[in-house]
C-alpha positions as CSV (number, residue, x, y, z in Angstrom):
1,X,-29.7,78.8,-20.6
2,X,-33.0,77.6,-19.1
3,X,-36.3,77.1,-21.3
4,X,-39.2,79.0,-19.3
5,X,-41.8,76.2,-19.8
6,X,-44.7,77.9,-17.9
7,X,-43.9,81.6,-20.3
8,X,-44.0,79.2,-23.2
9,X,-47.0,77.2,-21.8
10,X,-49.1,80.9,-21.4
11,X,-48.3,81.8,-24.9
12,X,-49.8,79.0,-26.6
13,X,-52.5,78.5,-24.4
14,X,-53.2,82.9,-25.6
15,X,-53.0,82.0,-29.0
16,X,-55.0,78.9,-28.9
17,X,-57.6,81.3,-27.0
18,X,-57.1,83.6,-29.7
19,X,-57.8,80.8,-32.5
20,X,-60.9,79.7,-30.8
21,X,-62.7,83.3,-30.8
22,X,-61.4,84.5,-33.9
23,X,-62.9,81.0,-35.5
24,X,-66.4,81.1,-33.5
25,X,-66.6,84.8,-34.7
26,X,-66.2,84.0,-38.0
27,X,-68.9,81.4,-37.9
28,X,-71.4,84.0,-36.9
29,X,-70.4,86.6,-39.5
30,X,-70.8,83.8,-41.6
31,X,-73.7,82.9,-40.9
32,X,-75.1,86.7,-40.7
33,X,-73.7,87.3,-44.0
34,X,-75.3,84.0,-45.7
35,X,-79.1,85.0,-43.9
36,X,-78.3,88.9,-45.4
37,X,-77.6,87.6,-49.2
38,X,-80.5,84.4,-49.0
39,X,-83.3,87.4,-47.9
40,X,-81.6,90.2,-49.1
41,X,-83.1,89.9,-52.9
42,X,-85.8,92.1,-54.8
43,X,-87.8,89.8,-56.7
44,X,-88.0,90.3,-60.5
45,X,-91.4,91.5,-61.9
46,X,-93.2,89.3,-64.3
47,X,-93.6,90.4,-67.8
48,X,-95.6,87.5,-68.9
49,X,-98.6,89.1,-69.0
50,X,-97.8,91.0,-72.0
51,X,-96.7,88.2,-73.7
52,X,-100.7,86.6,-73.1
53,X,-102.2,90.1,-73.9
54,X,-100.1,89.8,-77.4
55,X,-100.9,86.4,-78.0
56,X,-104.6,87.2,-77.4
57,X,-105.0,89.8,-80.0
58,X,-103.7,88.2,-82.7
């Protein structure tokens, strides 16, 4: 029984292919994903100033 080098050589090089993109696309989700939670944020009201009003009255 013969080894088919050049089948076995085709496979590898598809799943080395297939490595590479799924890697590079996981980068940019990545990346989209970190940009979407850094700017994605509601920022919190202050509620100092009731604290001055309350501290002026007394």
């Amino acid at each position: 029984m013969e080894i088919n080098w050049i089948i076995i050589a085709i496979v590898v090089a598809v799943v080395i292919v297939l490595i590479v993109f799924t890697t590079k696309k996981n980068q940019k989700e990545k990346k989209k994903l970190t940009d979407l939670l850094n700017n994605d944020f509601k920022k919190a009201e202050e509620e100092d100033s009731d604290f001055d009003n309350n501290a002026s009255e007394r």
